[in-house]
N, C-alpha and C positions, 0 to 999 in steps of 0.2 A: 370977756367972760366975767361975771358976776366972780367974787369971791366967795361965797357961799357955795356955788356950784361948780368952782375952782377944787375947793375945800371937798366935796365930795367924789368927783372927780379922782381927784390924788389918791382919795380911800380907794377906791372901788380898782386904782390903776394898781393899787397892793395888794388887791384881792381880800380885802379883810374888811369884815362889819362892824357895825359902829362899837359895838361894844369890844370887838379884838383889840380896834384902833383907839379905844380909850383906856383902852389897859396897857398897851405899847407906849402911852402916851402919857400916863398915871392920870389920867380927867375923865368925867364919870360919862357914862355914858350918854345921859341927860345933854352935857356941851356938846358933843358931839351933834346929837343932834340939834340942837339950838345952832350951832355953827353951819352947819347944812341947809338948816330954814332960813338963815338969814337972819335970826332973833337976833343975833348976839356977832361979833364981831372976832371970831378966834386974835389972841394976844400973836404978835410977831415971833415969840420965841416958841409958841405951838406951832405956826407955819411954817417957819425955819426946820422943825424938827422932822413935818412931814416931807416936807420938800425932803431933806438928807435922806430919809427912809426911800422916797422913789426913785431919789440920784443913786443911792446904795446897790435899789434892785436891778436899774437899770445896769450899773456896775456889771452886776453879779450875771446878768444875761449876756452880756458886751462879752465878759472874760468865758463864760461857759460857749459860747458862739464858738469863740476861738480857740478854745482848748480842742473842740468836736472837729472847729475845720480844721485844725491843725494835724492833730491826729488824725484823720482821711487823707491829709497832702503828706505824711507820713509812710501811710498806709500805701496809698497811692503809690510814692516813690521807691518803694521796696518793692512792688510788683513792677514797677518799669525796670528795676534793675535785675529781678528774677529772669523776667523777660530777656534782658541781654543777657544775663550768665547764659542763661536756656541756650538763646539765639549762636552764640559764641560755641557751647560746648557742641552742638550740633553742626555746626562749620569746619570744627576741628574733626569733627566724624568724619565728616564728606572727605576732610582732605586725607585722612588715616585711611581712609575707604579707597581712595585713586590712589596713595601708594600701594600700596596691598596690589588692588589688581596691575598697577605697571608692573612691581615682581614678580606676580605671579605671569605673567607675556612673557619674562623672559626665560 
């Protein structure tokens, strides 16, 4: 892939337009697009920076991923075990319930 369409690629993967990303970026909006068309050659310490910014976000969806799944296998795991208290206290019914009527036979 071209670097130019690398370059706006990465923008568009941050969701932000040229002129957010040249203000994130402190370069005017103008390089931005010059860096897009392919005028102009973005410096490596601009690339660097984008790159970090979409390793950041991707970061931040990784860790939100797993916050949400975590909490559902949370979630989850406390109804499995409501479920056995449930399951439990109602076994202990049945069995309070067959004493009872064996007493009461005799």
């Amino acid at each position: 892939m071209e670097l130019s369409k690398k370059f706006k690629k990465l923008r568009k993967d941050l969701n932000l337009s040229q002129s957010q990303l040249a203000k994130t970026l402190s370069l005017s909006t103008g390089s931005i697009y010059k860096y897009e068309s392919g005028k102009v050659i973005p410096r490596a310490d601009v690339l660097s920076r984008l790159e970090g910014m979409v390793a950041k976000q991707e970061h931040n969806s990784i860790k939100k991923e797993f916050n949400v799944n975590s909490k559902s296998r949370i979630i989850d795991m406390s109804k499995q075990n409501m479920l056995q208290v449930i399951n439990m206290q109602c076994e202990r019914i049945r069995l309070l319930e067959n004493e009872i009527a064996q007493i009461q036979e005799k």
